[in-house]
PQR file with spaces between the fields and no chain letter, atoms N, CA, C, O and H, PARSE charges and radii, in Angstrom:
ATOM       1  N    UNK     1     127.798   98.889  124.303 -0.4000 1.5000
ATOM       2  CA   UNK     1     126.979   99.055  125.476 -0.0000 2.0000
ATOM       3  C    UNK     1     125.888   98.016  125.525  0.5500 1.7000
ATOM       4  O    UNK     1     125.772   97.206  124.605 -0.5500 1.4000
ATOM       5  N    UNK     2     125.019   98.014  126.656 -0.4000 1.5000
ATOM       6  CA   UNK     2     123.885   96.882  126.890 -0.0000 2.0000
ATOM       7  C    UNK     2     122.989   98.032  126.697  0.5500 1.7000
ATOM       8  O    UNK     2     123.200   99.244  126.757 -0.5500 1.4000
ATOM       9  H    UNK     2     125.114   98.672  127.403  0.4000 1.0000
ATOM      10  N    UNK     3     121.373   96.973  126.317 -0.4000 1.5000
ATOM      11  CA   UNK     3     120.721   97.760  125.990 -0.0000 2.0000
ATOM      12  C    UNK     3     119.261   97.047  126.837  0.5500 1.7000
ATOM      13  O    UNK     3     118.871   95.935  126.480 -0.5500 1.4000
ATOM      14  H    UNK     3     121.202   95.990  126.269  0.4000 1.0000
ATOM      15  N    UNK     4     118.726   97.608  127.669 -0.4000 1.5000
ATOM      16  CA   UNK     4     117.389   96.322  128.333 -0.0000 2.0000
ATOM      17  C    UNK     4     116.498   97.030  127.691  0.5500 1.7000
ATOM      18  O    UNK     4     116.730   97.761  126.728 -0.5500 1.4000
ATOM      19  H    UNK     4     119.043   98.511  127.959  0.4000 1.0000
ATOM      20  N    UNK     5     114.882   96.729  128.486 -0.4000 1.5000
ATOM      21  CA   UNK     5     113.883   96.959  127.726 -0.0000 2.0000
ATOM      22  C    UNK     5     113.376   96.767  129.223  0.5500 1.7000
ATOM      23  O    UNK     5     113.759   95.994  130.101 -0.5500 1.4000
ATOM      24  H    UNK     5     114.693   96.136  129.269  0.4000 1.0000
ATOM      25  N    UNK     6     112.478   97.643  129.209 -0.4000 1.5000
ATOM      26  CA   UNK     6     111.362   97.580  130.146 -0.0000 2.0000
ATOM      27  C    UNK     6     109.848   98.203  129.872  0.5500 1.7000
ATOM      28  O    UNK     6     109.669   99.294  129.330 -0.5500 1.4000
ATOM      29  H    UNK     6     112.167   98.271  128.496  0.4000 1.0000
ATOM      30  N    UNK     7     108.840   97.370  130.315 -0.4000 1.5000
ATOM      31  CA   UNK     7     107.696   98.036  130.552 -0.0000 2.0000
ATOM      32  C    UNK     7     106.735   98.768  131.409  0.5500 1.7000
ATOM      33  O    UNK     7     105.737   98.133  131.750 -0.5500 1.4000
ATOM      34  H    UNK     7     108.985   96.484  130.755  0.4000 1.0000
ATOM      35  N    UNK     8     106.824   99.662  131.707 -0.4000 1.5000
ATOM      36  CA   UNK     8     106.537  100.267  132.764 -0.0000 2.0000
ATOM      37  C    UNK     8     104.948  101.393  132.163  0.5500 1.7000
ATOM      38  O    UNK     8     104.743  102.192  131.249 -0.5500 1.4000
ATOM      39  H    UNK     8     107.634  100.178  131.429  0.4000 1.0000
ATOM      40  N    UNK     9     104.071  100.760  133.437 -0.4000 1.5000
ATOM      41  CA   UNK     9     102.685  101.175  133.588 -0.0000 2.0000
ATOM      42  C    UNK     9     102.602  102.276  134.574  0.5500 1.7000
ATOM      43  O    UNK     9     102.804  102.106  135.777 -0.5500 1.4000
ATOM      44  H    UNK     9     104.237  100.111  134.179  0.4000 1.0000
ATOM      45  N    UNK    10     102.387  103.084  134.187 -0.4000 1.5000
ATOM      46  CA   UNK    10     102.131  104.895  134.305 -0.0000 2.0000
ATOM      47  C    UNK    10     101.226  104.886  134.758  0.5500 1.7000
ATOM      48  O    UNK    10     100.977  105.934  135.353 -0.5500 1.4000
ATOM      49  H    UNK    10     102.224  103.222  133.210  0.4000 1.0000
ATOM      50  N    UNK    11     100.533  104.193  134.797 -0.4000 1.5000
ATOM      51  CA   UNK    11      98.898  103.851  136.084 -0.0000 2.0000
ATOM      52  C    UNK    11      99.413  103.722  137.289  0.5500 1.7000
ATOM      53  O    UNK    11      98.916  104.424  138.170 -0.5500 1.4000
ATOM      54  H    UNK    11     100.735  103.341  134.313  0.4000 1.0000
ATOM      55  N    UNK    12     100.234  103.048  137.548 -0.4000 1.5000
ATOM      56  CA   UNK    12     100.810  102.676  138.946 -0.0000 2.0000
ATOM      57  C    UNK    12     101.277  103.509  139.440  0.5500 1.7000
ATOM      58  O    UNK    12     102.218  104.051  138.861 -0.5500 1.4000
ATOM      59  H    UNK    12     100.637  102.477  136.833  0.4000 1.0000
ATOM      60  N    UNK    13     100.811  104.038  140.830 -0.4000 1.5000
ATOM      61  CA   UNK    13     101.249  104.969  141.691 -0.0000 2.0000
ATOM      62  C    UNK    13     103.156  105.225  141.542  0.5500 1.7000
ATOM      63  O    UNK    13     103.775  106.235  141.206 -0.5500 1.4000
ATOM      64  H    UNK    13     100.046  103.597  141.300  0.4000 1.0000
ATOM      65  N    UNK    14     103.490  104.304  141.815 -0.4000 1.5000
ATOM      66  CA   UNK    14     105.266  104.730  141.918 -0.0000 2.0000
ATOM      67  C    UNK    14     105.619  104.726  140.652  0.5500 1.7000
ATOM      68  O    UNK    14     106.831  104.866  140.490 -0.5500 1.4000
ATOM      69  H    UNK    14     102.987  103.484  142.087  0.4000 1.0000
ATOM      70  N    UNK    15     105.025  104.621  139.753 -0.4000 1.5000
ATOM      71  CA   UNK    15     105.131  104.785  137.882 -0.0000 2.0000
ATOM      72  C    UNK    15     105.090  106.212  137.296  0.5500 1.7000
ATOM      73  O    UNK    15     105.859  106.699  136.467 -0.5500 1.4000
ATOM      74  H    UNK    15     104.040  104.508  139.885  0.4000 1.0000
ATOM      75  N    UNK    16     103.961  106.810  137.941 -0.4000 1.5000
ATOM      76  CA   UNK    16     103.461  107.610  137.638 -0.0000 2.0000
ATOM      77  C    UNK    16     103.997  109.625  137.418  0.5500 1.7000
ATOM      78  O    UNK    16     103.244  110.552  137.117 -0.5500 1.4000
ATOM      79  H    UNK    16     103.336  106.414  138.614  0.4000 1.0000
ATOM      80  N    UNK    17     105.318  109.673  137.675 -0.4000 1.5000
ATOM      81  CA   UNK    17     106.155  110.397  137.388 -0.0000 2.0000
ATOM      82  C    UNK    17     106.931  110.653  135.914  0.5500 1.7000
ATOM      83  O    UNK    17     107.338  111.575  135.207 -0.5500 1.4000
ATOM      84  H    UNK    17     105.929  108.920  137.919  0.4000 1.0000
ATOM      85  N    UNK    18     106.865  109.481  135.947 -0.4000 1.5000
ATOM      86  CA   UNK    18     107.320  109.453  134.409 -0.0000 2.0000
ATOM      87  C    UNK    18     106.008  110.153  133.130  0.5500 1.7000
ATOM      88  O    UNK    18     106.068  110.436  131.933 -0.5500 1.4000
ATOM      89  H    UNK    18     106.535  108.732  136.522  0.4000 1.0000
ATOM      90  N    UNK    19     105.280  110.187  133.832 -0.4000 1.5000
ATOM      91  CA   UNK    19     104.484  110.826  132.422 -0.0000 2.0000
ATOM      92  C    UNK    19     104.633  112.739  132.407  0.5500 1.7000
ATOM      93  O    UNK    19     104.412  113.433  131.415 -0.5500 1.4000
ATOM      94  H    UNK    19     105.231  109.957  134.804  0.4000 1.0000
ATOM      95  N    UNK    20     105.006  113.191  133.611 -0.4000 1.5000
ATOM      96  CA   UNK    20     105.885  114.646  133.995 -0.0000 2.0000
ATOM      97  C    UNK    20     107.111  114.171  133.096  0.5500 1.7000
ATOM      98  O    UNK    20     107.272  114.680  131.987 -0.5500 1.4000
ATOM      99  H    UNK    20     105.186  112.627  134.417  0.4000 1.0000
ATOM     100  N    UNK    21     107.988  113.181  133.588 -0.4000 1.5000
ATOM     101  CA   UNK    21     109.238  113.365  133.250 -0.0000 2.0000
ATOM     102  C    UNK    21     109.711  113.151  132.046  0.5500 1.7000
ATOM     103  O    UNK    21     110.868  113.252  131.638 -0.5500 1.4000
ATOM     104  H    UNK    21     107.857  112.768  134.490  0.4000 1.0000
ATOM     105  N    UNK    22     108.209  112.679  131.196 -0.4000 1.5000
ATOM     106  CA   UNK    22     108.596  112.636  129.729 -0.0000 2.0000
ATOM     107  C    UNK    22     107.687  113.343  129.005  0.5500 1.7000
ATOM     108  O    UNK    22     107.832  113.271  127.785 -0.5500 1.4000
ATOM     109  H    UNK    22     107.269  112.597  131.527  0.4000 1.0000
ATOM     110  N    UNK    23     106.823  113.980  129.401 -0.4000 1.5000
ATOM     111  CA   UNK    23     105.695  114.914  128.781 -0.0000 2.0000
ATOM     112  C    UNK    23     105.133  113.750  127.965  0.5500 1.7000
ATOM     113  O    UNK    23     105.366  113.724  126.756 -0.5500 1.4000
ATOM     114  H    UNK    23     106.704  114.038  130.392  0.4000 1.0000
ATOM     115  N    UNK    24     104.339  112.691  128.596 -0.4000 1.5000
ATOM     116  CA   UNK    24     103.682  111.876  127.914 -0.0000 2.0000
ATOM     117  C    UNK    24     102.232  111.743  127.668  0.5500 1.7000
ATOM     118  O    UNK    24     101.647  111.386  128.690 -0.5500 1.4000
ATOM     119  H    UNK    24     104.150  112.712  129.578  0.4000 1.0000
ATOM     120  N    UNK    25     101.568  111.888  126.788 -0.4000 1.5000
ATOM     121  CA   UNK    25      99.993  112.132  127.016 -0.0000 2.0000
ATOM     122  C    UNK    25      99.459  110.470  126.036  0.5500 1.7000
ATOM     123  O    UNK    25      98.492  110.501  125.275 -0.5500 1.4000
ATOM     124  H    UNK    25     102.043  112.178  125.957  0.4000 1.0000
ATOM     125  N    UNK    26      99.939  109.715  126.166 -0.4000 1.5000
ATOM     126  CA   UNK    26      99.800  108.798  125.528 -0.0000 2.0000
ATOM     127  C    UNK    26     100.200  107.174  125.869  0.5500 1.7000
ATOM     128  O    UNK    26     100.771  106.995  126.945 -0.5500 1.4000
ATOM     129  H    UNK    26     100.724  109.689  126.784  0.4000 1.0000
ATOM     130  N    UNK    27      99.951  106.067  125.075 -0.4000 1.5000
ATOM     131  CA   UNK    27     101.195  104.805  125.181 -0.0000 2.0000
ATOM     132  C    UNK    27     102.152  104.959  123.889  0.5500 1.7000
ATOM     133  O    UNK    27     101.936  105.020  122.679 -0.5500 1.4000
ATOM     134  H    UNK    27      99.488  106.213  124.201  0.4000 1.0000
ATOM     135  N    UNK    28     103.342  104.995  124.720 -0.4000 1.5000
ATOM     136  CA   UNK    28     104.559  105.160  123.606 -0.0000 2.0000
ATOM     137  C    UNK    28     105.947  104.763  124.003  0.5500 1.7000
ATOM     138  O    UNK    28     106.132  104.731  125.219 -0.5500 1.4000
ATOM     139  H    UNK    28     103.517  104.945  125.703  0.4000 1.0000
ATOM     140  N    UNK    29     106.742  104.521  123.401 -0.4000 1.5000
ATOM     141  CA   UNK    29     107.918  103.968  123.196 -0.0000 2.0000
ATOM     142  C    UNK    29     109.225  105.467  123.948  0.5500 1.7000
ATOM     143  O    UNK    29     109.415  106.523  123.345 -0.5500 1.4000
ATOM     144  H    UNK    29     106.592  104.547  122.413  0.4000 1.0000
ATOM     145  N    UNK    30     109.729  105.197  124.958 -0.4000 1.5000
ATOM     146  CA   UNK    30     110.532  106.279  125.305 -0.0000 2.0000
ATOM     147  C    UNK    30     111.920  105.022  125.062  0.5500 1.7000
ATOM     148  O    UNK    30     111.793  103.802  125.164 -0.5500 1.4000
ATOM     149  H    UNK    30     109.575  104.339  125.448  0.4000 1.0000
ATOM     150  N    UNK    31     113.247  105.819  124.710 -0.4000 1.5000
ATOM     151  CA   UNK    31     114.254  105.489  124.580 -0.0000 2.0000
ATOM     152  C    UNK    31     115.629  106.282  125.484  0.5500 1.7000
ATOM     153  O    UNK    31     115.934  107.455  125.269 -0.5500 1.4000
ATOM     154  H    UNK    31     113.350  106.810  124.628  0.4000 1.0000
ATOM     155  N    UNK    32     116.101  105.710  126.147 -0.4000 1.5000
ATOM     156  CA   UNK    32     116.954  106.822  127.039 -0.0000 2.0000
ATOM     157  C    UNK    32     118.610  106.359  127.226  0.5500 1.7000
ATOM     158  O    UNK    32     118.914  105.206  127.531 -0.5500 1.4000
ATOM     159  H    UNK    32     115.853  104.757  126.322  0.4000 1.0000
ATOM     160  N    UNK    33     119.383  107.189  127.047 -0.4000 1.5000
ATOM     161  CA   UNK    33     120.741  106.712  126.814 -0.0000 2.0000
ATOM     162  C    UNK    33     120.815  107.163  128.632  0.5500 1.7000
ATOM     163  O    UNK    33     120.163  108.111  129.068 -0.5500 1.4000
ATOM     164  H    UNK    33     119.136  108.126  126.799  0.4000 1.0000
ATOM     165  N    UNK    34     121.649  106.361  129.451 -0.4000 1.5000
ATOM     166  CA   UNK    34     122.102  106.004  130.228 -0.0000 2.0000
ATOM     167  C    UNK    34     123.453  105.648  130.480  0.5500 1.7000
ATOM     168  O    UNK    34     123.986  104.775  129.794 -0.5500 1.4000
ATOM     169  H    UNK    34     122.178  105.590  129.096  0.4000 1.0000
ATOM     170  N    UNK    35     124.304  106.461  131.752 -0.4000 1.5000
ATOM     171  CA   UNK    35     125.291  105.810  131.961 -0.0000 2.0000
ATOM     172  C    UNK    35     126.027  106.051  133.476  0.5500 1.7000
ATOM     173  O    UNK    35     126.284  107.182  133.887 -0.5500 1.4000
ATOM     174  H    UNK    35     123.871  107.169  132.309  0.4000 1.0000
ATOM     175  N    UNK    36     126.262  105.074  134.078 -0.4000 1.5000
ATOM     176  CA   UNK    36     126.307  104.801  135.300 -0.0000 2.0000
ATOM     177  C    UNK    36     124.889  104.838  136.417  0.5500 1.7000
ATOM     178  O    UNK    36     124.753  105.155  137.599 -0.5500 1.4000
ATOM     179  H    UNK    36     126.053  104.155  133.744  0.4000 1.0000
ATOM     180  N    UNK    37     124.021  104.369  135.407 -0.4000 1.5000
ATOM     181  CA   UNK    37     122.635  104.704  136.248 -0.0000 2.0000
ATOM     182  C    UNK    37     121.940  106.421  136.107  0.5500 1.7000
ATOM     183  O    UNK    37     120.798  106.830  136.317 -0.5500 1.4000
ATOM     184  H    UNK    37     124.131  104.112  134.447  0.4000 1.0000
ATOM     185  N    UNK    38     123.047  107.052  135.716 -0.4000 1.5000
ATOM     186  CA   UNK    38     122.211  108.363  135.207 -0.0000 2.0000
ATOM     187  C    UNK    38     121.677  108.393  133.786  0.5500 1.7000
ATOM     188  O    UNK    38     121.829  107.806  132.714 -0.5500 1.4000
ATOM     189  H    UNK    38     123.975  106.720  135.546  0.4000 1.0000
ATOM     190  N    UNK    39     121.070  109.243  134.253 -0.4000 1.5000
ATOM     191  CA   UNK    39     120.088  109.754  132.518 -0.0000 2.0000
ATOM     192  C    UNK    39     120.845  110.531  131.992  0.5500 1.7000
ATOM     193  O    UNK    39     121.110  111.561  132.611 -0.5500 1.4000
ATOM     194  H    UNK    39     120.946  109.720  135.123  0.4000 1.0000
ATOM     195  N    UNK    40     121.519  110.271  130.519 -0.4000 1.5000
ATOM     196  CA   UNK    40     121.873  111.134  130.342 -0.0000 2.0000
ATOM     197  C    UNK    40     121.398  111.863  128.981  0.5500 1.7000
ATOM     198  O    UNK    40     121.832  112.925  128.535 -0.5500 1.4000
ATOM     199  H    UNK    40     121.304  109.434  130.016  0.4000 1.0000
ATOM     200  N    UNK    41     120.301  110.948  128.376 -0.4000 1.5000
ATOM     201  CA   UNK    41     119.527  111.408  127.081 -0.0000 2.0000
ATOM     202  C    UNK    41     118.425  110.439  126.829  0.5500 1.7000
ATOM     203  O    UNK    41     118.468  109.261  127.184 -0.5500 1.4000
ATOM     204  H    UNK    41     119.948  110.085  128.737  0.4000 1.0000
ATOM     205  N    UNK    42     117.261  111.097  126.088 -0.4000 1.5000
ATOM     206  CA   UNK    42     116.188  110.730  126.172 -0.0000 2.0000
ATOM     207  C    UNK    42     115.030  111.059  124.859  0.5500 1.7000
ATOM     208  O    UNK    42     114.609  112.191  124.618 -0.5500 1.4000
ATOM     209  H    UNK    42     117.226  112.054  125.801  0.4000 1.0000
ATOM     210  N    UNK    43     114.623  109.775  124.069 -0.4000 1.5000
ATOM     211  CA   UNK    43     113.426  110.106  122.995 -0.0000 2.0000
ATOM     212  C    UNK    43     112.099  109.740  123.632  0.5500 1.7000
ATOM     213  O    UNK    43     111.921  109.102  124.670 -0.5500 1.4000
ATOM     214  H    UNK    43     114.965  108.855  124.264  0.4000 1.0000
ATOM     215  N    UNK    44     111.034  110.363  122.660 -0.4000 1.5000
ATOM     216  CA   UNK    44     109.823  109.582  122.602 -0.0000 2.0000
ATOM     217  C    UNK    44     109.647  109.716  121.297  0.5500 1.7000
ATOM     218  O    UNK    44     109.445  110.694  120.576 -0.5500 1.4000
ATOM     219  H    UNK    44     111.178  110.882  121.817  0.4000 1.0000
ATOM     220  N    UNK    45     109.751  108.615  121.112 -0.4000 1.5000
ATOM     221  CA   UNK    45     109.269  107.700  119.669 -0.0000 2.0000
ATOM     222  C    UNK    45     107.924  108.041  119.326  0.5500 1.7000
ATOM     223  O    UNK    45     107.088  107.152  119.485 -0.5500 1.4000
ATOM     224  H    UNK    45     109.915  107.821  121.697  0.4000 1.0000
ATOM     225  N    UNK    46     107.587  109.026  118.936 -0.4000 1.5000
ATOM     226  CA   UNK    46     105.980  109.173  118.527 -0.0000 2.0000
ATOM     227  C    UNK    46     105.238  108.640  117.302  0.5500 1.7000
ATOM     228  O    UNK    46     104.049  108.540  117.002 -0.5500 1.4000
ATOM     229  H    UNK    46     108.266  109.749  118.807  0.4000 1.0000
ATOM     230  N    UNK    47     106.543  108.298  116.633 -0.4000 1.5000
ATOM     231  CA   UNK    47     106.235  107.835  115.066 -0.0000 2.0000
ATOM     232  C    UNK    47     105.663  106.119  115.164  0.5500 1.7000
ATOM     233  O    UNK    47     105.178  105.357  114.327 -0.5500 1.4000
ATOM     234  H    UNK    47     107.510  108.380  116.877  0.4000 1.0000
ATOM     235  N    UNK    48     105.938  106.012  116.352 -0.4000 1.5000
ATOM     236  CA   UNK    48     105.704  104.130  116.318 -0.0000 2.0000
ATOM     237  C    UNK    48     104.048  104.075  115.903  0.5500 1.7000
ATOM     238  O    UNK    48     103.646  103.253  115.079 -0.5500 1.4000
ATOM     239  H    UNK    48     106.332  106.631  117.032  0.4000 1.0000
ATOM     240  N    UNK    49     103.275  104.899  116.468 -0.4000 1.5000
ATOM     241  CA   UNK    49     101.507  104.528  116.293 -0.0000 2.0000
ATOM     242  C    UNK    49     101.445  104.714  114.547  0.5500 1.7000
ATOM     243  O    UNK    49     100.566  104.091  113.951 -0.5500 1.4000
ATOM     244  H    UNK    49     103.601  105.567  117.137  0.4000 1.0000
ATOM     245  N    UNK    50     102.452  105.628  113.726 -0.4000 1.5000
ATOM     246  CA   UNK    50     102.220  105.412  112.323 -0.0000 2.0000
ATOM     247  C    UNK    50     102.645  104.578  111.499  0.5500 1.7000
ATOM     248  O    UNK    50     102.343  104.496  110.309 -0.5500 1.4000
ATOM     249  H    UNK    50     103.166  106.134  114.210  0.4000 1.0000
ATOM     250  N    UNK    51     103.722  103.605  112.399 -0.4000 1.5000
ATOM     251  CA   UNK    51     104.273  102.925  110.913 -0.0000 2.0000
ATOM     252  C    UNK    51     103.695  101.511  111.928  0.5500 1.7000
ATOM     253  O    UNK    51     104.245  100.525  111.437 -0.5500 1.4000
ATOM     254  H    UNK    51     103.967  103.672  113.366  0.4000 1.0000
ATOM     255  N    UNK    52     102.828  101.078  113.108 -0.4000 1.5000
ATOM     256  CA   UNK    52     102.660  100.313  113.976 -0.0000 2.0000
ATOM     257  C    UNK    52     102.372   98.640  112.443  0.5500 1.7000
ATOM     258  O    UNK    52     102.880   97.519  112.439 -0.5500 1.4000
ATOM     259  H    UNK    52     102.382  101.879  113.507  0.4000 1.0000
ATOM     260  N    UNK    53     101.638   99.125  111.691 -0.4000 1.5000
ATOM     261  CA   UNK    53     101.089   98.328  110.396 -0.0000 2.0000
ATOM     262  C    UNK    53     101.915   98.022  109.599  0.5500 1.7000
ATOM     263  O    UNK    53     101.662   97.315  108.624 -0.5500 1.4000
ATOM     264  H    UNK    53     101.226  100.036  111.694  0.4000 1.0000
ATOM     265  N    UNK    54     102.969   98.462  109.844 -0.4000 1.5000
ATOM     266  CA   UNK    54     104.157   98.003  108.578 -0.0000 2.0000
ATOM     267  C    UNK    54     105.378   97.612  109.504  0.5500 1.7000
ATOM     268  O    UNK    54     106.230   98.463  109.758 -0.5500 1.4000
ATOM     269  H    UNK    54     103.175   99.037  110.635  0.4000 1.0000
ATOM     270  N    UNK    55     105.474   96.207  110.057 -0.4000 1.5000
ATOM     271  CA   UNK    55     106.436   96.024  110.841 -0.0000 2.0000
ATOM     272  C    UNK    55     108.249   96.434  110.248  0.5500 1.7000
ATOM     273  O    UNK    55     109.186   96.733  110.989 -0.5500 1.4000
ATOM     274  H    UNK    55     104.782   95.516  109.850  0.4000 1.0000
ATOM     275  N    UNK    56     108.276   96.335  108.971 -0.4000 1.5000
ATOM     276  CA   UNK    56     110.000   96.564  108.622 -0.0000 2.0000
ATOM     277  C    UNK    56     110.288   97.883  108.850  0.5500 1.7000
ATOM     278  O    UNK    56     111.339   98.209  109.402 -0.5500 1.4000
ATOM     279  H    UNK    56     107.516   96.092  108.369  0.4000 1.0000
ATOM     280  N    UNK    57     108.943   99.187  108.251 -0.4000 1.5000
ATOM     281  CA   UNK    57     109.387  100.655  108.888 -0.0000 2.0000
ATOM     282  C    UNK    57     109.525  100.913  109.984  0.5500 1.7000
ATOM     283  O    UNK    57     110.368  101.726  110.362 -0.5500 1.4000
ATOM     284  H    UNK    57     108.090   98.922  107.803  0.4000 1.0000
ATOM     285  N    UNK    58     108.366   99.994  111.123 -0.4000 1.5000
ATOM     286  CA   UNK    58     108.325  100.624  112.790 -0.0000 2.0000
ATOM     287  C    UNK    58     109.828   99.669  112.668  0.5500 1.7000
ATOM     288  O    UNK    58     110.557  100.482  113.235 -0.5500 1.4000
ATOM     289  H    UNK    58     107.681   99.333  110.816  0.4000 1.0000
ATOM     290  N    UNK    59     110.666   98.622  112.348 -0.4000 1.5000
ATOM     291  CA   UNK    59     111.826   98.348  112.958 -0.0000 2.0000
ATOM     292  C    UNK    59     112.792   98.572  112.470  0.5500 1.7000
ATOM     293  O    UNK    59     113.851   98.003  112.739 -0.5500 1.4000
ATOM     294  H    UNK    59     110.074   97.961  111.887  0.4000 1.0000
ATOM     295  N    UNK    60     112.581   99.776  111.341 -0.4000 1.5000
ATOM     296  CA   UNK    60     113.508  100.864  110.555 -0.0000 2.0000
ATOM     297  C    UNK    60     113.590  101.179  111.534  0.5500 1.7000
ATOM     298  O    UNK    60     114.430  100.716  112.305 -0.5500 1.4000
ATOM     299  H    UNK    60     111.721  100.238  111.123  0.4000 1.0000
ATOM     300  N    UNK    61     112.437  102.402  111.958 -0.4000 1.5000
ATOM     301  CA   UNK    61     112.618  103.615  112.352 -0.0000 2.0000
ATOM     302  C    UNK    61     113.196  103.468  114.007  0.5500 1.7000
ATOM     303  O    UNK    61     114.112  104.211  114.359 -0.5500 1.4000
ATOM     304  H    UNK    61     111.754  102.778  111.332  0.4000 1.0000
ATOM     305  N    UNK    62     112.697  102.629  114.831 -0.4000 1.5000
ATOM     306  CA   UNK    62     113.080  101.767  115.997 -0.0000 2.0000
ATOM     307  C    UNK    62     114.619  101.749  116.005  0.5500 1.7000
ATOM     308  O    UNK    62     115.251  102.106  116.999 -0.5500 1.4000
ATOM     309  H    UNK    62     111.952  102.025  114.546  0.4000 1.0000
ATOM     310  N    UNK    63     115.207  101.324  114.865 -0.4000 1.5000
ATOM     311  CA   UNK    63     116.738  101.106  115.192 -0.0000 2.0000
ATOM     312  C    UNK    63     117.154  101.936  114.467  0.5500 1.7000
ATOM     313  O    UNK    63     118.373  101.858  114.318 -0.5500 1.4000
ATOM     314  H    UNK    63     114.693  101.034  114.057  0.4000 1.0000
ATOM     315  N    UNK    64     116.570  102.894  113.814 -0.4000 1.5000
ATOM     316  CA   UNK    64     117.240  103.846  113.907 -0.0000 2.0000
ATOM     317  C    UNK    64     117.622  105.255  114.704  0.5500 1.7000
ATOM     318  O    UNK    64     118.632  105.926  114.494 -0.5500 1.4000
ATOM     319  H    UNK    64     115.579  102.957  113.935  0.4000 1.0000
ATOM     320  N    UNK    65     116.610  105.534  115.634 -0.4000 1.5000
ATOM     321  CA   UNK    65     116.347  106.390  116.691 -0.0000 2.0000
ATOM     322  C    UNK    65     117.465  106.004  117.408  0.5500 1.7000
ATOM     323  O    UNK    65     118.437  106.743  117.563 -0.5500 1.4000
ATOM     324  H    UNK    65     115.789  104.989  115.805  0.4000 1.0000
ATOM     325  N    UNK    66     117.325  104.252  118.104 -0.4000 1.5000
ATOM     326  CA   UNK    66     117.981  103.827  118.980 -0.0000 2.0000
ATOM     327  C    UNK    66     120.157  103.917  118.812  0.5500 1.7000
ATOM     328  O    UNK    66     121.080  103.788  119.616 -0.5500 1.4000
ATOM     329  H    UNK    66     116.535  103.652  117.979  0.4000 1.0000
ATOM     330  N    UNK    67     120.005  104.338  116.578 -0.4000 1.5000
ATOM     331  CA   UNK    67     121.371  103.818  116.914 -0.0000 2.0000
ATOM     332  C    UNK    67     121.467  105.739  116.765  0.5500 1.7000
ATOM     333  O    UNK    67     122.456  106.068  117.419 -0.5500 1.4000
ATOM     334  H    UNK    67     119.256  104.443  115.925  0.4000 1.0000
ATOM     335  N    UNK    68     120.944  106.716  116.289 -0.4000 1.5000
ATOM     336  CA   UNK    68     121.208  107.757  116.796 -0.0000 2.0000
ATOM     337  C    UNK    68     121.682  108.545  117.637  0.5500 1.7000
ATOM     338  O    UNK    68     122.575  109.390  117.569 -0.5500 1.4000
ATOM     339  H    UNK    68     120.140  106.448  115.757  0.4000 1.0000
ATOM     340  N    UNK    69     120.447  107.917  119.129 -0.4000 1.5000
ATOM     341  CA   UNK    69     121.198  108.382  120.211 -0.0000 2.0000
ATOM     342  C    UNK    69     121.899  107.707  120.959  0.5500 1.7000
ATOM     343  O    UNK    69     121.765  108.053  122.133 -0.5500 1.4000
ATOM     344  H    UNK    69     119.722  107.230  119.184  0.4000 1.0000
ATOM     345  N    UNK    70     123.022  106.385  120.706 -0.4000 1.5000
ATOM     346  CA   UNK    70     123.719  105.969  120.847 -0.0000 2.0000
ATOM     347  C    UNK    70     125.132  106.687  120.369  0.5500 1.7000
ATOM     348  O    UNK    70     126.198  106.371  120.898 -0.5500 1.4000
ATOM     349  H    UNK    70     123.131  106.105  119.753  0.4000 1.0000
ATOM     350  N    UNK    71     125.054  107.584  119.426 -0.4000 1.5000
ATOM     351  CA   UNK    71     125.785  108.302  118.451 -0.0000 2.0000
ATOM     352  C    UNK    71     125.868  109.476  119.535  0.5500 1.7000
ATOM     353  O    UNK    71     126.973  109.929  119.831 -0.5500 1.4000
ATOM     354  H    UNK    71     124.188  107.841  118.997  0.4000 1.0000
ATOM     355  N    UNK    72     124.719  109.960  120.116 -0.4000 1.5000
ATOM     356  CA   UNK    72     124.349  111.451  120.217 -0.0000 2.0000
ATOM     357  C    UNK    72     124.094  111.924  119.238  0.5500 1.7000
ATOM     358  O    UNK    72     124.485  113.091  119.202 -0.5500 1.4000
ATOM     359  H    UNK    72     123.821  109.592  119.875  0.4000 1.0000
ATOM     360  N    UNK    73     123.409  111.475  118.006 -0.4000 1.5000
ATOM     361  CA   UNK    73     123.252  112.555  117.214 -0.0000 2.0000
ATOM     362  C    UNK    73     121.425  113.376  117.204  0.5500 1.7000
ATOM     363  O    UNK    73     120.515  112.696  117.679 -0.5500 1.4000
ATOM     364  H    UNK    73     123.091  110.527  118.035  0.4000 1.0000
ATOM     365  N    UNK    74     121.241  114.182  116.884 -0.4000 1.5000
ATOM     366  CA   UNK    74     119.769  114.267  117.303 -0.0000 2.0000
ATOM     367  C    UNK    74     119.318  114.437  115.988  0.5500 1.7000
ATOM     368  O    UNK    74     118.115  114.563  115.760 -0.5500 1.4000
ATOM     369  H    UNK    74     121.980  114.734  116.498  0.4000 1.0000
């Protein structure tokens, strides 16, 4: 599968749903499996603000979330 990346600011009026649609009270890393344009699964990475200082764990833990729910596994 492809995988993009986007940044999207939750300040911005037409943004601003997404912090409902992910129960977000923060800045954080959401990850969402997708297919045909639907949603069909979805993380928030909360662990990124703890390992943010040790770049090899945040890009442990980063690819590993990501190859999880690629798996479906939870």
């Amino acid at each position: 599968g492809r995988m993009t990346f986007t940044a999207i600011n939750v300040e911005e009026p037409e943004n601003e749903h997404f912090v409902q649609d992910y129960g977000l009270s923060s800045k954080t890393l959401v990850i969402q499996k997708q297919r045909g344009g639907k949603k069909l699964e979805w993380r928030n990475l909360g662990r990124i603000w703890e390992l943010v200082g040790d770049r090899e764990a945040f890009s442990a833990y980063v690819r590993g979330e990501i190859t999880a729910l690629r798996r479906g596994n939870s």
